[in-house]
mmCIF file as Biopython writes it, N, C-alpha, C and O atoms, coordinates in Angstrom:
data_model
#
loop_
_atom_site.group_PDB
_atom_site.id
_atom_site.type_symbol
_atom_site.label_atom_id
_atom_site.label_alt_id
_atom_site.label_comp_id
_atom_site.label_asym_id
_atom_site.label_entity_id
_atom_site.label_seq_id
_atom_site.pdbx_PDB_ins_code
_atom_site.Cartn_x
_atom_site.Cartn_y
_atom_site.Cartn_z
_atom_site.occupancy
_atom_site.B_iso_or_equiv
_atom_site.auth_seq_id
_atom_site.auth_asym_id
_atom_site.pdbx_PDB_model_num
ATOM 1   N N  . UNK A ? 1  ? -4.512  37.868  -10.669 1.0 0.0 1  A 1 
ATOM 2   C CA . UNK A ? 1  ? -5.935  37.753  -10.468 1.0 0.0 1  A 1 
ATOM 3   C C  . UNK A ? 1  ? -6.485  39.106  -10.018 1.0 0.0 1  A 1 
ATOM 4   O O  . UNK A ? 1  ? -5.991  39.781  -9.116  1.0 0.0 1  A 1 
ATOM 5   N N  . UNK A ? 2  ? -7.511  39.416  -10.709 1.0 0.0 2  A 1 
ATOM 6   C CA . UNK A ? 2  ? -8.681  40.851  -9.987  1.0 0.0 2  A 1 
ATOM 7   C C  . UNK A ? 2  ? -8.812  40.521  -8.631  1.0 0.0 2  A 1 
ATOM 8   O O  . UNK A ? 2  ? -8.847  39.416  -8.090  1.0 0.0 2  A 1 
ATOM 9   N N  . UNK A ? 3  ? -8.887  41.798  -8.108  1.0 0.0 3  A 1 
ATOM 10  C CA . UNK A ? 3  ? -9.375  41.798  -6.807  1.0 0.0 3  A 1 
ATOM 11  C C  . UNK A ? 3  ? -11.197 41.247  -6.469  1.0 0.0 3  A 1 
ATOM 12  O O  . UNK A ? 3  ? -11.552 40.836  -5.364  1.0 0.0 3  A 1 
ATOM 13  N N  . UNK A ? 4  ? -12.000 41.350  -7.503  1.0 0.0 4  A 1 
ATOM 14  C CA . UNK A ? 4  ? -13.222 40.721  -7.876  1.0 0.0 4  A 1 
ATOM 15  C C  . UNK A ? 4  ? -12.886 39.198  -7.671  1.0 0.0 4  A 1 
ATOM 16  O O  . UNK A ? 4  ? -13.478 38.452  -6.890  1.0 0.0 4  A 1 
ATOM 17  N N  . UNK A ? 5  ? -11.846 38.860  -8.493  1.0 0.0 5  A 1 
ATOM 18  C CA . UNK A ? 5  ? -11.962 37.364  -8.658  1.0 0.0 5  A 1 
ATOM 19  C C  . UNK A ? 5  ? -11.569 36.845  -7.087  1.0 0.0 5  A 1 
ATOM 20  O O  . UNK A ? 5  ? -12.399 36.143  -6.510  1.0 0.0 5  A 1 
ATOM 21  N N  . UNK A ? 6  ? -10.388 37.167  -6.446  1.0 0.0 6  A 1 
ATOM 22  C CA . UNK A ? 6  ? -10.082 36.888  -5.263  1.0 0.0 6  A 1 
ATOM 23  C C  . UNK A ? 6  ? -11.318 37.068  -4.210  1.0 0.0 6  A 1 
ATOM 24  O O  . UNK A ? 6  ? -11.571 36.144  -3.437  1.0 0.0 6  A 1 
ATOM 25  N N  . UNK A ? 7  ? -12.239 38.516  -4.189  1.0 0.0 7  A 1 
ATOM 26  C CA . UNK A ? 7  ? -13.664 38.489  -3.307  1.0 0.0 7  A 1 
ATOM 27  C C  . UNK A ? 7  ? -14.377 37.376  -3.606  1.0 0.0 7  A 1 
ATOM 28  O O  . UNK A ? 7  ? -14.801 36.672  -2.690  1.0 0.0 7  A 1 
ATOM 29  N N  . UNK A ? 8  ? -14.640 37.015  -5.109  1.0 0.0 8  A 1 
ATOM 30  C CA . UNK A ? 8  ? -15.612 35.800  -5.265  1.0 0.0 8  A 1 
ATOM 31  C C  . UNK A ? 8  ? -15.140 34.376  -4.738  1.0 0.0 8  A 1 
ATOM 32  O O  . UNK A ? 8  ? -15.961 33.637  -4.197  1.0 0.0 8  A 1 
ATOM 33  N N  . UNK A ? 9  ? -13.750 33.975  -4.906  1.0 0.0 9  A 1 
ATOM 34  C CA . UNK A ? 9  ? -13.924 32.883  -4.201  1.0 0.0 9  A 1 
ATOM 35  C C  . UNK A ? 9  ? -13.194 32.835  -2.400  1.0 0.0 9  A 1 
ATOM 36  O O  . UNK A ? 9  ? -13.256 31.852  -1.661  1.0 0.0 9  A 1 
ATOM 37  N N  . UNK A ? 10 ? -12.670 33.921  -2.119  1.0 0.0 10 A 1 
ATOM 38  C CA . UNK A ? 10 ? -12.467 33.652  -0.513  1.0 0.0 10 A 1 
ATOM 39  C C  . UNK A ? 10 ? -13.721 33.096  0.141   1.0 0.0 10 A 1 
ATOM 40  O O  . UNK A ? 10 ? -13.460 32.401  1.123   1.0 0.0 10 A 1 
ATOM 41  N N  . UNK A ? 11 ? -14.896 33.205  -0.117  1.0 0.0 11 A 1 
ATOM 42  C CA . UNK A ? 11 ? -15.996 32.088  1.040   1.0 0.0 11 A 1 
ATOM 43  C C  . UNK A ? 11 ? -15.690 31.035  0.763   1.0 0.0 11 A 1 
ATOM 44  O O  . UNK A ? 11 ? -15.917 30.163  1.601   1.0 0.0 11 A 1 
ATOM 45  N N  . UNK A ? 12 ? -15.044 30.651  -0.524  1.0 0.0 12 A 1 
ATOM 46  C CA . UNK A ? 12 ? -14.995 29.064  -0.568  1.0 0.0 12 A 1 
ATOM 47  C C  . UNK A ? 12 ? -13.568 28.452  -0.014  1.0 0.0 12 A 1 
ATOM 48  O O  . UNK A ? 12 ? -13.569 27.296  0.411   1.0 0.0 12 A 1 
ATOM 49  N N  . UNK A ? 13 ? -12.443 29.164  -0.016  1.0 0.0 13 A 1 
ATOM 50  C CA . UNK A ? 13 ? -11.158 29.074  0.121   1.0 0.0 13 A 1 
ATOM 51  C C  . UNK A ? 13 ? -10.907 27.845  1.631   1.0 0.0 13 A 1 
ATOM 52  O O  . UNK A ? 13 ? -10.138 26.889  1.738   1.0 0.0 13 A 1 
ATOM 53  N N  . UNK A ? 14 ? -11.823 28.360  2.507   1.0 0.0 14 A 1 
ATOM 54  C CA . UNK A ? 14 ? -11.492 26.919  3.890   1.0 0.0 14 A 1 
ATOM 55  C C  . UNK A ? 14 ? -12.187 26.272  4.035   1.0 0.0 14 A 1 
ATOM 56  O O  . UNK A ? 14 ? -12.081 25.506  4.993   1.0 0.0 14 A 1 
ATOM 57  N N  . UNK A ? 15 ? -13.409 26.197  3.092   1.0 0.0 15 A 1 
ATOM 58  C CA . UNK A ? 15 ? -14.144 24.967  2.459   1.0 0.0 15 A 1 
ATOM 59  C C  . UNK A ? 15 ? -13.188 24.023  1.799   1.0 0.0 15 A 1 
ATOM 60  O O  . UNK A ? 15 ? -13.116 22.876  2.241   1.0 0.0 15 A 1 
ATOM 61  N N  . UNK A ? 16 ? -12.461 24.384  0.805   1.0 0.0 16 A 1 
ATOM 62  C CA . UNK A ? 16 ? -11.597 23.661  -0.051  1.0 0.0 16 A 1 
ATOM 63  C C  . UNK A ? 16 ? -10.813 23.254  0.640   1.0 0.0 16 A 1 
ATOM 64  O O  . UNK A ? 16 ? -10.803 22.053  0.908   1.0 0.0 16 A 1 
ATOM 65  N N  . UNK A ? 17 ? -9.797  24.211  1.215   1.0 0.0 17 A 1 
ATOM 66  C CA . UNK A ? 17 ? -8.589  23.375  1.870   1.0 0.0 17 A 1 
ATOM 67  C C  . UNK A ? 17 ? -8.934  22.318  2.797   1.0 0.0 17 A 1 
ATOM 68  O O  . UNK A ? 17 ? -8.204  21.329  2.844   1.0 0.0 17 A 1 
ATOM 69  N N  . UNK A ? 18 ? -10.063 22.411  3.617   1.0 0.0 18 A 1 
ATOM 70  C CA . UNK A ? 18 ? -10.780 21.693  4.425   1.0 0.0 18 A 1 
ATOM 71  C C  . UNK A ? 18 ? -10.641 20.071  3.726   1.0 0.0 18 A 1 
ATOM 72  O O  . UNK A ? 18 ? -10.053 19.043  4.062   1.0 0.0 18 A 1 
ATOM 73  N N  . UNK A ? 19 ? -11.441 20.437  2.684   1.0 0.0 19 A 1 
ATOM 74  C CA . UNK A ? 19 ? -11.803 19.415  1.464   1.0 0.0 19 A 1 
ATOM 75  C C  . UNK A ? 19 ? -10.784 18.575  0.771   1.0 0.0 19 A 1 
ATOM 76  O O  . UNK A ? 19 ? -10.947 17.391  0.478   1.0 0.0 19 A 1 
ATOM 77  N N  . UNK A ? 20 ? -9.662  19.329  0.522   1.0 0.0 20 A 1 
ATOM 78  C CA . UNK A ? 20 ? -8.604  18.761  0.501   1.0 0.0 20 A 1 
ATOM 79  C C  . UNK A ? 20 ? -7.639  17.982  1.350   1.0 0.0 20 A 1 
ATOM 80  O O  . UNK A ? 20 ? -7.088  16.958  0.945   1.0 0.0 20 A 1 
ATOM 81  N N  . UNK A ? 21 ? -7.420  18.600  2.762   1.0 0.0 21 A 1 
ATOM 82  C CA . UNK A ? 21 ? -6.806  17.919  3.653   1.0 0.0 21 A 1 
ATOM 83  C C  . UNK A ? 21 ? -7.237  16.730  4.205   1.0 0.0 21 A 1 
ATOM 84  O O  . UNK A ? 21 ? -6.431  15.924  4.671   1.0 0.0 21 A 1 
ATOM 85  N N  . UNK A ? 22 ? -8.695  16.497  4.197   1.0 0.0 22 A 1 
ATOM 86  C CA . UNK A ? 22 ? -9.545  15.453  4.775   1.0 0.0 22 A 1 
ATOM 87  C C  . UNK A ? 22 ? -9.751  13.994  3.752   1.0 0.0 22 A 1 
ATOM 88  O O  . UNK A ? 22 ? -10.092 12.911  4.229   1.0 0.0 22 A 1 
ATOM 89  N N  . UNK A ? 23 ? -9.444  14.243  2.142   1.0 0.0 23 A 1 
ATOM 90  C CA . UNK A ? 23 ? -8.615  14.088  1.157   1.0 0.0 23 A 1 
ATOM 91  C C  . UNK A ? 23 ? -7.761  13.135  0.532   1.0 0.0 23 A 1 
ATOM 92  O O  . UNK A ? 23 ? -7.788  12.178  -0.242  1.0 0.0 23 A 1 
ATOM 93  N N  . UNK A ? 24 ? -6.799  14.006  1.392   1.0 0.0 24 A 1 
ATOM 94  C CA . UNK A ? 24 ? -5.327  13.981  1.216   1.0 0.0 24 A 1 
ATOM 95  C C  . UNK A ? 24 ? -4.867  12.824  2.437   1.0 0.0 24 A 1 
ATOM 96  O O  . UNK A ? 24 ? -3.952  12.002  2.481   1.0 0.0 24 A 1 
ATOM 97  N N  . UNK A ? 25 ? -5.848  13.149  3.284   1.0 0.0 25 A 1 
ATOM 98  C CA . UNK A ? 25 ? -5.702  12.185  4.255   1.0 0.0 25 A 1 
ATOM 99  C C  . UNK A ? 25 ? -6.154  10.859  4.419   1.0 0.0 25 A 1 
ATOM 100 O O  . UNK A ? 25 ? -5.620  10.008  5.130   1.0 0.0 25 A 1 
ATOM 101 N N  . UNK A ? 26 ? -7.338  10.704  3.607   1.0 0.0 26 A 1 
ATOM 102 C CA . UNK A ? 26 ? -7.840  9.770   3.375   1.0 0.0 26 A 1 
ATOM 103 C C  . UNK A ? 26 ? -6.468  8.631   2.534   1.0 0.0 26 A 1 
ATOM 104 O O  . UNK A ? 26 ? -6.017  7.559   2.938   1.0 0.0 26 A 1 
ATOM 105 N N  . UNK A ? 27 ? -6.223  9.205   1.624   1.0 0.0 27 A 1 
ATOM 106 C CA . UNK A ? 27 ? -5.473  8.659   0.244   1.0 0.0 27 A 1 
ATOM 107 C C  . UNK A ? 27 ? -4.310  8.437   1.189   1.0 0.0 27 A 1 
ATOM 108 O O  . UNK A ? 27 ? -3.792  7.320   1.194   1.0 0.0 27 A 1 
ATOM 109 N N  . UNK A ? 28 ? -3.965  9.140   1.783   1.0 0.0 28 A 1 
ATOM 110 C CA . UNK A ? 28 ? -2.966  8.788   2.424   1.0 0.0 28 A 1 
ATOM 111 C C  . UNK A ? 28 ? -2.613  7.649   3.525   1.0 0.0 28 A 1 
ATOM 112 O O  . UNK A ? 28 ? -1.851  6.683   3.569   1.0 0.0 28 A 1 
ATOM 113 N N  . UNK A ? 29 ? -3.364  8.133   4.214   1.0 0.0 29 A 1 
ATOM 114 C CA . UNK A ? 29 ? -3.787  6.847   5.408   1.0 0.0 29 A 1 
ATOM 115 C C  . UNK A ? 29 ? -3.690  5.201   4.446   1.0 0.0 29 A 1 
ATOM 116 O O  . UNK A ? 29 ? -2.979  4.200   4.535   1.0 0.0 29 A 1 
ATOM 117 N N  . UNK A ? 30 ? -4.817  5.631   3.563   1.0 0.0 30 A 1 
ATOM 118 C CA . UNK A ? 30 ? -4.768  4.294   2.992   1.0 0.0 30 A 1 
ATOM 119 C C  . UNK A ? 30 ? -3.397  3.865   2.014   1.0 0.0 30 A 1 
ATOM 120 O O  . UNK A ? 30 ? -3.175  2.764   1.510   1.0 0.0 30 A 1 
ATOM 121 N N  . UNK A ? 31 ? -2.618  5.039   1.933   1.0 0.0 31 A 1 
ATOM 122 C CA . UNK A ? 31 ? -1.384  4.529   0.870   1.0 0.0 31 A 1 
ATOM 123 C C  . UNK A ? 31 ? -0.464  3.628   1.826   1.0 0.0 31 A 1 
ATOM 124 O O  . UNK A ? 31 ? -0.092  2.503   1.490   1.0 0.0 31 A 1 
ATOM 125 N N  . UNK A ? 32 ? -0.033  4.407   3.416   1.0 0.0 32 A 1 
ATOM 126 C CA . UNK A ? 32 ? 0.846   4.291   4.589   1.0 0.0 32 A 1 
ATOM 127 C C  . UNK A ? 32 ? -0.092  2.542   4.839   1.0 0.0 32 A 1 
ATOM 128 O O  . UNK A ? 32 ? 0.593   1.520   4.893   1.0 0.0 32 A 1 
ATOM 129 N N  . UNK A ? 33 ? -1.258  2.485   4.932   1.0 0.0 33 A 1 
ATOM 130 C CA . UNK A ? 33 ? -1.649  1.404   5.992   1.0 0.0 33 A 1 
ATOM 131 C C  . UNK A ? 33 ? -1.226  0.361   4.678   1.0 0.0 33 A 1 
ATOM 132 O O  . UNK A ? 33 ? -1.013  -0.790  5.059   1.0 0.0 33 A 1 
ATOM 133 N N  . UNK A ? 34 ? -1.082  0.571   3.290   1.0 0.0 34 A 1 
ATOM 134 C CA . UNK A ? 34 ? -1.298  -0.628  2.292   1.0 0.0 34 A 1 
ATOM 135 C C  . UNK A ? 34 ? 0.676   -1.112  2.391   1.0 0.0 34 A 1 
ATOM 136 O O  . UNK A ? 34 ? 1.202   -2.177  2.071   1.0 0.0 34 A 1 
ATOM 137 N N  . UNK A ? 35 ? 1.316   0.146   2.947   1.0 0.0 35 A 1 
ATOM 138 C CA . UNK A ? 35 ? 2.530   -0.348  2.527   1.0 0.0 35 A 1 
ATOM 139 C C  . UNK A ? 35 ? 3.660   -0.656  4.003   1.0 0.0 35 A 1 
ATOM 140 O O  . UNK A ? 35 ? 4.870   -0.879  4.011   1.0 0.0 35 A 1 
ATOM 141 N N  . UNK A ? 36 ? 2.688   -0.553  5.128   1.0 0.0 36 A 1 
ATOM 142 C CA . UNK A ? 36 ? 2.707   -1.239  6.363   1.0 0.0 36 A 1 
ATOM 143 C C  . UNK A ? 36 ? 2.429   -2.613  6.368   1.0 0.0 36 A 1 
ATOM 144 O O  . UNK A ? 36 ? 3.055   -3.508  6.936   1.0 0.0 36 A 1 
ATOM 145 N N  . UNK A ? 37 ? 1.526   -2.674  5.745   1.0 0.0 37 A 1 
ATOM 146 C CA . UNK A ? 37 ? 1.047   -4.634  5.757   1.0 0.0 37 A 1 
ATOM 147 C C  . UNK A ? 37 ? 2.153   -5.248  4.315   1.0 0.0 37 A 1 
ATOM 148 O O  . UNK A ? 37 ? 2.773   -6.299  4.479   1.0 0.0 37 A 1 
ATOM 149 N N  . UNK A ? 38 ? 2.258   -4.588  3.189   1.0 0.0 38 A 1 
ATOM 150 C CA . UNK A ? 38 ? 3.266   -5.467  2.637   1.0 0.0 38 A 1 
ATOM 151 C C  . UNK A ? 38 ? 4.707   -5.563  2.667   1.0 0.0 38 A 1 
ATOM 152 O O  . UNK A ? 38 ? 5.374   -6.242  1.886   1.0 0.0 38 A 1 
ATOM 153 N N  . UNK A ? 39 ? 5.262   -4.680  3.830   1.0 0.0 39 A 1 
ATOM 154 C CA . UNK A ? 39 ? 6.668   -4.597  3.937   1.0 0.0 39 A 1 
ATOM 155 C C  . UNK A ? 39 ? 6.320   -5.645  5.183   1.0 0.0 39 A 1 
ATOM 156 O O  . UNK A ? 39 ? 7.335   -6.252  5.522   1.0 0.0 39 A 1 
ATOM 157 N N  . UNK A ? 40 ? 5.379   -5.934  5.792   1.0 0.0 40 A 1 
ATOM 158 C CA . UNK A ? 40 ? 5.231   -6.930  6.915   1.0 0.0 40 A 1 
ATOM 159 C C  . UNK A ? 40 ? 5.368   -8.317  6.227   1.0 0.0 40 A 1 
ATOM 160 O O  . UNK A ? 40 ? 5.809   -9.132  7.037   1.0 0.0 40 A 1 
ATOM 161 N N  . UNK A ? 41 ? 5.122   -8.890  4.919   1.0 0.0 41 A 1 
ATOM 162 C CA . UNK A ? 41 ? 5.480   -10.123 3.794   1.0 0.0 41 A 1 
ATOM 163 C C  . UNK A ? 41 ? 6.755   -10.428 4.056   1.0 0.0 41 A 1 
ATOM 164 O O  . UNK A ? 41 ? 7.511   -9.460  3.971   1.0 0.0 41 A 1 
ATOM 165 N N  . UNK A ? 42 ? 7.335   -11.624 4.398   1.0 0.0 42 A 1 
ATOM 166 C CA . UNK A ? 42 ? 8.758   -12.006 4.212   1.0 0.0 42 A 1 
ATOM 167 C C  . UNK A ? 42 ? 8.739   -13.111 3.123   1.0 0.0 42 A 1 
ATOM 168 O O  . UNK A ? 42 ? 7.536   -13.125 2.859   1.0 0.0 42 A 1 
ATOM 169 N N  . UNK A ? 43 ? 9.234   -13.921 2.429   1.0 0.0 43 A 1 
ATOM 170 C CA . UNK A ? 43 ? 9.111   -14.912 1.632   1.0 0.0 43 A 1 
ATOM 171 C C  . UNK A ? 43 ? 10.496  -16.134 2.115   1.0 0.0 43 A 1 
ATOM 172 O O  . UNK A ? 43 ? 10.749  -17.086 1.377   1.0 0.0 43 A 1 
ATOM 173 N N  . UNK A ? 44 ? 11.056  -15.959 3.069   1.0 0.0 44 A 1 
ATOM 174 C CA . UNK A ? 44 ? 11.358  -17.226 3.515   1.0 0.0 44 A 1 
ATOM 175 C C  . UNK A ? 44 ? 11.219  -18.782 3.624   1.0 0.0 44 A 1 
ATOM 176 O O  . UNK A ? 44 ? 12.045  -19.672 3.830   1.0 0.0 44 A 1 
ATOM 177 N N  . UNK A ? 45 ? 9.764   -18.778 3.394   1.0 0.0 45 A 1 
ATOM 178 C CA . UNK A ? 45 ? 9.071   -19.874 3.158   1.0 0.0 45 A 1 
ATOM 179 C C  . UNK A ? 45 ? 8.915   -20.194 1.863   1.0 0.0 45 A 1 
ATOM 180 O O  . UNK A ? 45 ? 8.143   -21.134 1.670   1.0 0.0 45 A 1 
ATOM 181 N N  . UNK A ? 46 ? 9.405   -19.707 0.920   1.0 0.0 46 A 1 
ATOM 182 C CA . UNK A ? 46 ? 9.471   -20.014 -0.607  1.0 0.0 46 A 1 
ATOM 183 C C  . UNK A ? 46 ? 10.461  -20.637 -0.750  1.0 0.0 46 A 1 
ATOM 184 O O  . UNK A ? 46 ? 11.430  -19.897 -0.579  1.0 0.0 46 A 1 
ATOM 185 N N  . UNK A ? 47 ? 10.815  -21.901 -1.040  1.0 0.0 47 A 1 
ATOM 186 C CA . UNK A ? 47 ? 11.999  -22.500 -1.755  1.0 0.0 47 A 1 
ATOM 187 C C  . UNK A ? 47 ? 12.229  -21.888 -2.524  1.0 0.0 47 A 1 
ATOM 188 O O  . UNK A ? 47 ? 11.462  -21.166 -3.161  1.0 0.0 47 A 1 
ATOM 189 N N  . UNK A ? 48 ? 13.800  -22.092 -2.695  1.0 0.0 48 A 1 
ATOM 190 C CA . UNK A ? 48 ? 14.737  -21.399 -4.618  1.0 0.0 48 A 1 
ATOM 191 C C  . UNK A ? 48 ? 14.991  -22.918 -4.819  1.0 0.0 48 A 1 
ATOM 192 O O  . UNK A ? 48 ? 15.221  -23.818 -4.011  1.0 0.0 48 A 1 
ATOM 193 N N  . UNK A ? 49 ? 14.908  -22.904 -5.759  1.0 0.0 49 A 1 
ATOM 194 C CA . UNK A ? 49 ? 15.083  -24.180 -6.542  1.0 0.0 49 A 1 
ATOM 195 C C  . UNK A ? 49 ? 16.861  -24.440 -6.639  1.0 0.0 49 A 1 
ATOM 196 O O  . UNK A ? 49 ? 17.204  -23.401 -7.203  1.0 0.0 49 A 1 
ATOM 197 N N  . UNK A ? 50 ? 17.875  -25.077 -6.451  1.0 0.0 50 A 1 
ATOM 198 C CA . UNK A ? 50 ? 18.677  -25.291 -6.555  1.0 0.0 50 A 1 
ATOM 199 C C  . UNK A ? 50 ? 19.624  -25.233 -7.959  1.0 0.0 50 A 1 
ATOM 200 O O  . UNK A ? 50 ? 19.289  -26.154 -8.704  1.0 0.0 50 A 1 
ATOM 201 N N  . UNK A ? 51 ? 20.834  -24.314 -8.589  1.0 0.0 51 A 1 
ATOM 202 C CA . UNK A ? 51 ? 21.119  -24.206 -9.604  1.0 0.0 51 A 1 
ATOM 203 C C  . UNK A ? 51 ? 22.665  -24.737 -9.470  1.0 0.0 51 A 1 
ATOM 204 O O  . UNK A ? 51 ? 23.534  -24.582 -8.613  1.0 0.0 51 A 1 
ATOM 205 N N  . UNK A ? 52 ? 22.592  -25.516 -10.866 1.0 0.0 52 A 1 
ATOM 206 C CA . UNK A ? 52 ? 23.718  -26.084 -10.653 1.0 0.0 52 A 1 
ATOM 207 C C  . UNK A ? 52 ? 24.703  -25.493 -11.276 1.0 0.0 52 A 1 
ATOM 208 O O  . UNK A ? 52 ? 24.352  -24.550 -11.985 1.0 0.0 52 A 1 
ATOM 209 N N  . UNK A ? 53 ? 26.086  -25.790 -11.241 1.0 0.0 53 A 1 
ATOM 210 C CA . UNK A ? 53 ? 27.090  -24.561 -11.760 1.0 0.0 53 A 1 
ATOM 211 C C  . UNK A ? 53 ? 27.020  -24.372 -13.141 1.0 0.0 53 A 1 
ATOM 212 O O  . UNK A ? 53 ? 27.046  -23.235 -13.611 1.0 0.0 53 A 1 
ATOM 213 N N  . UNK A ? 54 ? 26.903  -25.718 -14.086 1.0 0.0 54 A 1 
ATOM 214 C CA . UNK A ? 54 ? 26.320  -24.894 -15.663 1.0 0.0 54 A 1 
ATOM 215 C C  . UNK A ? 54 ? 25.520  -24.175 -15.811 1.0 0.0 54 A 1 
ATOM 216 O O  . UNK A ? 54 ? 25.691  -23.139 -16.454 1.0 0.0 54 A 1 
ATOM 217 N N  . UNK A ? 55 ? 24.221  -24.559 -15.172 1.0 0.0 55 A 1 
ATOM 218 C CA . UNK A ? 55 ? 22.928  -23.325 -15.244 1.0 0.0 55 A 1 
ATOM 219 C C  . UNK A ? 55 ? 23.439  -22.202 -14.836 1.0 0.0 55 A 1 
ATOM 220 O O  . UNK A ? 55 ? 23.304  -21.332 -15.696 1.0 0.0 55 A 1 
ATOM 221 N N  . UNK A ? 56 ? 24.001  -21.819 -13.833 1.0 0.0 56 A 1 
ATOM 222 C CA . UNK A ? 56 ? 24.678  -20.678 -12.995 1.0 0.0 56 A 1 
ATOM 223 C C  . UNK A ? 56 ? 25.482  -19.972 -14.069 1.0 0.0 56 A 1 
ATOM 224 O O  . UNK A ? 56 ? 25.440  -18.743 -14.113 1.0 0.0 56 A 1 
ATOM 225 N N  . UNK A ? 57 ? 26.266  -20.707 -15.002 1.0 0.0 57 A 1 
ATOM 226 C CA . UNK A ? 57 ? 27.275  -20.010 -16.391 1.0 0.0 57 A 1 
ATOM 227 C C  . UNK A ? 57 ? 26.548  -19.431 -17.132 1.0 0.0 57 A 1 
ATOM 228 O O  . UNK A ? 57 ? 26.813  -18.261 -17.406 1.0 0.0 57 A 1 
ATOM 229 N N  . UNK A ? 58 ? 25.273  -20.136 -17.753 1.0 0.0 58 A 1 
ATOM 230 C CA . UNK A ? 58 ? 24.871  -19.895 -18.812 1.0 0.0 58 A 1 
ATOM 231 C C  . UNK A ? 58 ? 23.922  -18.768 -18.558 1.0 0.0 58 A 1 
ATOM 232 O O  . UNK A ? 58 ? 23.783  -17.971 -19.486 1.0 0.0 58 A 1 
ATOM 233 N N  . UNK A ? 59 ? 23.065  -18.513 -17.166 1.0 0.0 59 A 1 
ATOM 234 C CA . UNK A ? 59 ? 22.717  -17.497 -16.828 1.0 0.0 59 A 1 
ATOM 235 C C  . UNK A ? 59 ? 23.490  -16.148 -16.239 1.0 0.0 59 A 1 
ATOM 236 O O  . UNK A ? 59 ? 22.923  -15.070 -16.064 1.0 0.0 59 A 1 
ATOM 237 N N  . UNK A ? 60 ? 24.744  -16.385 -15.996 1.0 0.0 60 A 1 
ATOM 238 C CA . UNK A ? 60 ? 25.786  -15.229 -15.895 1.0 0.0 60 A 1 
ATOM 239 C C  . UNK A ? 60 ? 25.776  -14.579 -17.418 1.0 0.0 60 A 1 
ATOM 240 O O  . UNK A ? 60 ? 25.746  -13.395 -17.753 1.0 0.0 60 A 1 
ATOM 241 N N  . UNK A ? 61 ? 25.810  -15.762 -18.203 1.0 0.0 61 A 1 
ATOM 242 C CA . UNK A ? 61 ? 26.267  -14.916 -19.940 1.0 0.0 61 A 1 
ATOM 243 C C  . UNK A ? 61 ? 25.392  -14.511 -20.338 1.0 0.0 61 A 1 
ATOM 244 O O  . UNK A ? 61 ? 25.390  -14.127 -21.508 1.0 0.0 61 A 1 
ATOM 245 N N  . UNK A ? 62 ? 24.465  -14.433 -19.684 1.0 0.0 62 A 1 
ATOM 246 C CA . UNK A ? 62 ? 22.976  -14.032 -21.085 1.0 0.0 62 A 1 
ATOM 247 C C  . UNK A ? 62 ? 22.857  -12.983 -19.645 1.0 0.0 62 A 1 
ATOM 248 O O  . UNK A ? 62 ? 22.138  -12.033 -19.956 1.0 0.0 62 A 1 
ATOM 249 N N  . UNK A ? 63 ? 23.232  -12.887 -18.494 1.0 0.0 63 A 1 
ATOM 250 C CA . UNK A ? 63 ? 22.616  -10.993 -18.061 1.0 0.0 63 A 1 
ATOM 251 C C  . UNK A ? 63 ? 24.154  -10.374 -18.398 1.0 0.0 63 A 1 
ATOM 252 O O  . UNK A ? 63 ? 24.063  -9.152  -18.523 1.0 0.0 63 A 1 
ATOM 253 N N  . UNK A ? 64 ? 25.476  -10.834 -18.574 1.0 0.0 64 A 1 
ATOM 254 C CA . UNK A ? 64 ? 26.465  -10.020 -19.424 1.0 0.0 64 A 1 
ATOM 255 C C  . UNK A ? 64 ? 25.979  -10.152 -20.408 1.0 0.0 64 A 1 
ATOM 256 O O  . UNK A ? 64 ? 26.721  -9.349  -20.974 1.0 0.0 64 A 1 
ATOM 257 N N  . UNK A ? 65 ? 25.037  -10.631 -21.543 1.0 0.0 65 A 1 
ATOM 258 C CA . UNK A ? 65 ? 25.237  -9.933  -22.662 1.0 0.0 65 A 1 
ATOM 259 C C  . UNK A ? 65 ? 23.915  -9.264  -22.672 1.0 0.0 65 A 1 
ATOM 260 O O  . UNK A ? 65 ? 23.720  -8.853  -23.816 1.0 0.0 65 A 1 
ATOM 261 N N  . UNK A ? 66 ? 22.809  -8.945  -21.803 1.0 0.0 66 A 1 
ATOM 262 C CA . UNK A ? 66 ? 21.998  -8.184  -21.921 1.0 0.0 66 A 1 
ATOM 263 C C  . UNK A ? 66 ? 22.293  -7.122  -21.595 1.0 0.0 66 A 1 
ATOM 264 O O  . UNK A ? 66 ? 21.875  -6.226  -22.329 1.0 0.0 66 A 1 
ATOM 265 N N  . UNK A ? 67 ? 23.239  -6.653  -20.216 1.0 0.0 67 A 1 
ATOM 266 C CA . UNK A ? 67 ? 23.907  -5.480  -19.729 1.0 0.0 67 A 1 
ATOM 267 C C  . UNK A ? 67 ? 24.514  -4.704  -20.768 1.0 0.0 67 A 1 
ATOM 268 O O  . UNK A ? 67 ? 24.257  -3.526  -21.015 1.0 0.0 67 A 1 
ATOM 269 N N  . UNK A ? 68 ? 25.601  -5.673  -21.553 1.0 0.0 68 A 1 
ATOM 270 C CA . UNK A ? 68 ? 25.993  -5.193  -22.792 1.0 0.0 68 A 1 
ATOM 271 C C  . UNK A ? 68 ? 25.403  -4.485  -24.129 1.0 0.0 68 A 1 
ATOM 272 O O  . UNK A ? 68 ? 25.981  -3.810  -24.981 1.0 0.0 68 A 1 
ATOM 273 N N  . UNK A ? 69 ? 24.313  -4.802  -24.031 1.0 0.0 69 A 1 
ATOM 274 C CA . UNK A ? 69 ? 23.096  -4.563  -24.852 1.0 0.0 69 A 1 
ATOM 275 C C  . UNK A ? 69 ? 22.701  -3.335  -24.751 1.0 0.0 69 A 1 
ATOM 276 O O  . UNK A ? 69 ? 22.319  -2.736  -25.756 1.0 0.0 69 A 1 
ATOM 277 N N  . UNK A ? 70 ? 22.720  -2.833  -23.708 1.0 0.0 70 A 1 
ATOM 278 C CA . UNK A ? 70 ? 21.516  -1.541  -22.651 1.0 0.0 70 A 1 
ATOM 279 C C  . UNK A ? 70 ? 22.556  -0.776  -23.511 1.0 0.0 70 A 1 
ATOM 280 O O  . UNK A ? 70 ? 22.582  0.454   -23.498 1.0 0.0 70 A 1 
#
């Protein structure tokens, strides 16, 4: 970069970063607070439906033969 180009924007340079950090913080705050409340979710209270040992076979063979697949 010219030494011109660097004079023209240093007045703006801790405007921006300013602008950015305040930002960055925003997005952030809100990323941390969204993934504070859903790691706070347990699902304990969901029944599993009970599988009986044929169902249990026939779903063992079909993720071995999808694994097999990949």
């Amino acid at each position: 970069m010219s030494p011109a180009m660097l004079r023209a924007r240093q007045p703006y340079f801790w405007k921006n970063a300013a602008m950015f950090a305040l930002l960055g913080g925003i997005s952030g705050s809100v990323y941390l607070y969204t993934y504070s409340f859903l790691m706070q979710d347990d699902f304990e209270d969901i029944p599993i439906p009970p599988v009986n040992d044929e169902q249990l076979a026939e779903l063992q063979k079909e993720y071995a033969a999808s694994k097999a697949s990949k």
